[in-house]
N, C-alpha and C positions, 0 to 999 in steps of 0.2 A: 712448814713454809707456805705463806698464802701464795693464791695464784696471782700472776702479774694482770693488767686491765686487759689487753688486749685477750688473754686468754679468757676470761668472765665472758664478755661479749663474744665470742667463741661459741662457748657453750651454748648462751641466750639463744645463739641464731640456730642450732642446731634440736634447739628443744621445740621453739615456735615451726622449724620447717615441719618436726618429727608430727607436730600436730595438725598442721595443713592437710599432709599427706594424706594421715590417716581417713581425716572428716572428705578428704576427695573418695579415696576409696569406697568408705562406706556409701557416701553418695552413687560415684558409676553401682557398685554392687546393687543400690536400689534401683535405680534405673532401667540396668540389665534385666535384673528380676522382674520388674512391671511389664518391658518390654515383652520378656519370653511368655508371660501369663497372660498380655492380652489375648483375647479370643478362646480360652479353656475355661471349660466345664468340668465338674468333677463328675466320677462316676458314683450315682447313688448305691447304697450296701442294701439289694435286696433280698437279700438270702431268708427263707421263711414265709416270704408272702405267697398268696397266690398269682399265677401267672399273670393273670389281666391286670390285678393292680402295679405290678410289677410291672409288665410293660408302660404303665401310663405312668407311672414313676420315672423312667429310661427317656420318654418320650418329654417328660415336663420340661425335660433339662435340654435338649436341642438331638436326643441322640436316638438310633434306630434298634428295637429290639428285634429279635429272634432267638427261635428255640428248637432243641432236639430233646430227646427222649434222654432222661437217667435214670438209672433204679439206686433207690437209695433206703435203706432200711431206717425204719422207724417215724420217716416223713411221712404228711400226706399227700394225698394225692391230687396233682398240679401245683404242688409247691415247688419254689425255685429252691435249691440246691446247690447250685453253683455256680457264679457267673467269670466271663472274659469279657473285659479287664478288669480286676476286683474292683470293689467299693474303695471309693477313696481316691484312684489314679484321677488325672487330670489328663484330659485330652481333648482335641478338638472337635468342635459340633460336628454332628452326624454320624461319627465314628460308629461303627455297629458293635453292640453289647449282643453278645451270644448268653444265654439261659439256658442250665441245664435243669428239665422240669422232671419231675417225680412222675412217672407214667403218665405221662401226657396222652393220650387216646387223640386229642386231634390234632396233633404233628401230622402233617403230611408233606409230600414232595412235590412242588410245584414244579408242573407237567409246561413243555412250550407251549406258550403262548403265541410266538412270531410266527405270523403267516394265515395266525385266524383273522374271520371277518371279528370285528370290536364287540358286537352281540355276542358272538360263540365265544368271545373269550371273556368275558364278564360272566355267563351264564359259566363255562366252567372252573371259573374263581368261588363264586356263588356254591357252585356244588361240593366245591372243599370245606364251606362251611365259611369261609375267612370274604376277605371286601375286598372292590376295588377303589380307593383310596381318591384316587386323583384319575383321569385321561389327557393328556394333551395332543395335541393337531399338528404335526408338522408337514413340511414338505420333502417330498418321497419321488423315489423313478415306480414303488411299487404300487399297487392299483387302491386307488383309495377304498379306503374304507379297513383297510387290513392293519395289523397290530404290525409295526415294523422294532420296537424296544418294550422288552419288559423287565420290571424292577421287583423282587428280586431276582434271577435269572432262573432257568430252567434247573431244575435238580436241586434249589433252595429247600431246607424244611421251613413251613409255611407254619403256624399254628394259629387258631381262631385268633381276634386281634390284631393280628400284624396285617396290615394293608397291601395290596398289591397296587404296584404304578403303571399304566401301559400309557405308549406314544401311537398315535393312529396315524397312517397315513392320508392326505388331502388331497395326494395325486399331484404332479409335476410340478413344480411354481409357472404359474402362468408366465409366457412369452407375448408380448404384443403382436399383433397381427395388422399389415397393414392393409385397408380394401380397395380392392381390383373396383374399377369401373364396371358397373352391369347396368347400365340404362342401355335398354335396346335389346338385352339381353331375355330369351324368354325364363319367366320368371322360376320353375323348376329346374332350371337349370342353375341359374341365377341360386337360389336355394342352395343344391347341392354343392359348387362352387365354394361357398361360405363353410358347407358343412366340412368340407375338404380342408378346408384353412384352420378345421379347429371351433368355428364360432359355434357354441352352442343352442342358442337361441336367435333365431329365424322368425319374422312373423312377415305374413303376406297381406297387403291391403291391396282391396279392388277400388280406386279412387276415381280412373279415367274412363276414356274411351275414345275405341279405338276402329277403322274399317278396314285398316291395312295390312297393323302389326297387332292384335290380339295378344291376350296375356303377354304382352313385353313389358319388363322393366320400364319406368318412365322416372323416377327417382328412388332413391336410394339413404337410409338417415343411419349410423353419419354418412357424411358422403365420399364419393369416391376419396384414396388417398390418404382419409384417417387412419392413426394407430391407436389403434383398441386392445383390451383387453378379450383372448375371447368367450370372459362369460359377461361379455358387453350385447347387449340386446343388438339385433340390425334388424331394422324395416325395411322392405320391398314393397312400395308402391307399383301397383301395376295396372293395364286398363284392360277392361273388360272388351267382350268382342262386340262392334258397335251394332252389328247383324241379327244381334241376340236380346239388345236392349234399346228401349224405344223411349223416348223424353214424352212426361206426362202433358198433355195439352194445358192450356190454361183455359178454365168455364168458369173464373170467378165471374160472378155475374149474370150468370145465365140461367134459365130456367131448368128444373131439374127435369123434364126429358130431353130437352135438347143436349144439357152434359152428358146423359147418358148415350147418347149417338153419338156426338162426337170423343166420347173413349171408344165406344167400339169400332170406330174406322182408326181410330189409334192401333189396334189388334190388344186392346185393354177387355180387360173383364170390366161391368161394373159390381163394385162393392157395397158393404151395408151402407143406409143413407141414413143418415143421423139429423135430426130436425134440432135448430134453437131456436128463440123468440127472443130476437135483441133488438131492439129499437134502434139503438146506434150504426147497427150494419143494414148494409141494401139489403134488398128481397134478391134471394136466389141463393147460387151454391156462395160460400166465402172461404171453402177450403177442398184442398186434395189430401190423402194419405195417399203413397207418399207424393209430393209437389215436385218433383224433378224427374228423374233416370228409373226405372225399373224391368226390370225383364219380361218381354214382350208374352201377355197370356195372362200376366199378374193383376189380381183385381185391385179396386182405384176405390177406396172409402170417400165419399159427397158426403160433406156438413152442406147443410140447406138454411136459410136463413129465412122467417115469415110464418105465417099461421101454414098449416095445412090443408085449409081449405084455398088456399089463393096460389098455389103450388103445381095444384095436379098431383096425379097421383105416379107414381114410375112406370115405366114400361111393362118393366116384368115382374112387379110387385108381385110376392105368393105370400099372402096373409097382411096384415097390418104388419106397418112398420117397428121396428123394435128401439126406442129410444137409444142412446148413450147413456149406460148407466154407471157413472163417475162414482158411484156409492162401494163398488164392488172391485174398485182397481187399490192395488197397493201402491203406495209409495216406492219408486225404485232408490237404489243405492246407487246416487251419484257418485262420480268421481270428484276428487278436490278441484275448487274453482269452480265449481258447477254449481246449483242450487237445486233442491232438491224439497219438495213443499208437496205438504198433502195434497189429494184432490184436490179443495174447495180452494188453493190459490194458485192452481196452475191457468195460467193467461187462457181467454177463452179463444174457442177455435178462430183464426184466421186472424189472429191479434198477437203485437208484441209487444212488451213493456222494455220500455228503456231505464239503464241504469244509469247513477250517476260518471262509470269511471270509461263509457262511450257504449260498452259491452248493450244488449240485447238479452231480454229473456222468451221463447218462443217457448208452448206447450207441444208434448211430444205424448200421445195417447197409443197405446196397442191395446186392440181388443181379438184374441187371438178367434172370435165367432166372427169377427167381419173379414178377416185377410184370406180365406179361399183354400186355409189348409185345414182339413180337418182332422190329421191326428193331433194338431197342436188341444181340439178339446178334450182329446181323451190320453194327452199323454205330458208327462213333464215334460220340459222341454228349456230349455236357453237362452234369453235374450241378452241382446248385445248391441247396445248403439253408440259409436265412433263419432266424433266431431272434429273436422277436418277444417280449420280455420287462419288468421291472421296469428294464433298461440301455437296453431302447430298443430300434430294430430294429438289425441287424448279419446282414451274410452269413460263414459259417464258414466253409463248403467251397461253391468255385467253381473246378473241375476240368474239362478234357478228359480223358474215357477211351475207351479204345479198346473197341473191339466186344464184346460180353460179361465186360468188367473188372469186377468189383464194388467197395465201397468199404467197411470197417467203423474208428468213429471214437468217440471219446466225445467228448459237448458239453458247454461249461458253460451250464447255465441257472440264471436269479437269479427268484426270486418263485415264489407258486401257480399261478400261471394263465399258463404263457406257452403259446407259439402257434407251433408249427416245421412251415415250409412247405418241399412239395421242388420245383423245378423242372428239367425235362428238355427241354434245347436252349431254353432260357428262356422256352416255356409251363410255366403251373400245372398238377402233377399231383396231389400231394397235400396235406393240414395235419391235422395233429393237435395236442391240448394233451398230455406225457406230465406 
């Protein structure tokens, strides 16, 4: 008996569903599968090799090796033997593959690490024979410098090859600090105040001057009320006692014994006298070392301008005079923004060259036989000269020289009124405005 239509179409429907179904299935099944595999690596089969290449087989693949000691008849020796998880499995990167080697001799037991200074603990990685791999820096309550995580942990077997990881501590994550007003404040005090708050780094400038209030505060960078970090530099401006320092007279002009009388009712030394022959400039002195502020006793370098017969001769000349000998000065190491130009193009004395962008180029000469100290000839020694201007403060030249080295430089200064301090072995010796 054939089947009736309704039943045919029956069937049809039920053979086309059987077939949908299946081609879904197999699809999710693919899916799944893709799914579950993303991110797995297999584990390579290295049974037979030696350890090192072994590990860097383990490693090629995203995963970490390690190893302990097995005895194993008839292998040689540092051949793997046996490894967890065998060759083949699939697992996810990093997983650690353990190696069991054939008399391994440099298995060892990595000893704690946490709590060494990062040197001590490198130096006794080193000594097991094995590396440390990586270090990173974090932030810590414990004292920096110290090892606060090590990878793999204490009591690990270690074997040459295998890397050790340590985390150093960097010392607290910094807290901003905000600053207390200190103008008027005297300035070690002022100092330690800061040191109290955490700031690290303190620097004191002697800029002013002062009859009343000595070493006081008189500004402050940043200023009162900023929040800083505290390994944020702070500057203490402060004045000097005015009892102590005497403003250099001005003798441009004048014939050099008469300069030299009038420093010494200044309570000034006079210093070496340096002779040019400029056509351009008057006869007589056309410069001071230094030209403003310095500490009452401090000798005063005269540039003299003219032949030296139409001069006279000094007061207290003891031998012929000794030139300026610009041949024998280095070049100092300016600071940026600064200019910094052999001998032969630093501005001659008691001259400045202007630039285009308003700025000033003035010449800045030390010659440590003319300033009045004489271990500067016989000894190294520091210089240091600050430029206190319309840009703000800035150091140019901060130089070691050697025992009677001099230095000649041209500086950029910006404004009317700035303020150029020298210091030697980083006490203040002199400031002048030129």
């Amino acid at each position: 008996m054939r089947p009736t239509r309704p039943h045919r179409f029956r069937a049809v429907r039920l053979i086309v569903l059987g077939a949908v179904l299946v081609a879904l299935l197999a699809t999710a099944g693919s899916v799944v599968r893709g799914y579950l595999e993303v991110g797995v690596v297999r584990v390579p089969d290295v049974h037979g090799l030696a350890f090192e290449a072994a590990a860097a087989r383990v490693r090629d693949v995203g995963l970490e090796p390690s190893a302990y000691v097995e005895v194993a008849a008839g292998a040689a020796p540092n051949e793997v033997v046996s490894q967890t998880p065998a060759g083949g499995t699939s697992v996810r990167p990093g997983r650690q593959v353990v190696l069991g080697v054939n008399g391994l001799q440099e298995v060892v037991t990595l000893p704690t690490l946490v709590g060494l200074r990062e040197g001590d603990a490198v130096a006794r990685v080193e000594a097991l024979g094995a590396v440390v791999e990586r270090v990173a820096y974090v932030g810590s309550d414990r004292p920096a410098g110290s090892v606060v995580v090590q990878q793999p942990a204490a009591g690990a077997a270690l074997a040459r090859g295998v890397g050790v990881r340590l985390s150093v501590s960097r010392g607290p994550v910094d807290a901003p600090v905000t600053l207390p007003d200190l103008v008027g404040t005297p300035v070690e005090a002022a100092a330690a105040e800061l040191a109290a708050l955490g700031i690290r780094h303190v620097e004191q400038v002697a800029a002013d001057l002062s009859f009343d209030r000595p070493f006081a505060v008189t500004d402050q960078r940043p200023a009162a009320g900023s929040s800083v970090l505290p390994s944020t530099p702070v500057t203490l401006v402060y004045a000097l006692e005015g009892t102590r320092v005497v403003e250099v007279p001005d003798v441009a002009g004048l014939p050099l014994w008469r300069a030299q009388l009038t420093l010494r009712a200044a309570q000034l030394q006079v210093g070496a006298v340096q002779r040019i022959d400029d056509p351009a400039l008057a006869e007589g002195v056309v410069e001071t070392r230094p030209a403003g502020y310095t500490v009452v006793g401090s000798p005063v370098v005269l540039v003299v301008n003219g032949p030296a017969d139409d001069l006279g001769a000094p007061i207290d000349a003891e031998g012929p005079l000794r030139p300026f000998d610009f041949g024998a000065f280095g070049s100092g190491d300016a600071g940026a923004g600064d200019v910094d130009r052999p001998p032969d193009d630093v501005p001659a004395p008691g001259t400045t060259v202007a630039q285009a962008d308003g700025s000033r180029l003035i010449p800045f000469r030390f010659d440590p036989a003319s300033v009045g100290v004489p271990s500067l000839a016989t000894k190294p020694y520091r210089l240091t000269l600050v430029v206190v201007d319309d840009e703000g403060e800035r150091t140019v030249l901060d130089r070691e020289l050697n025992a009677g080295e001099g230095v000649a430089i041209s500086v950029r200064i910006v404004g009317d009124e700035p303020l150029v301090q020298t210091y030697i072995d980083g006490a203040f010796f002199q400031a002048w405005r030129p």
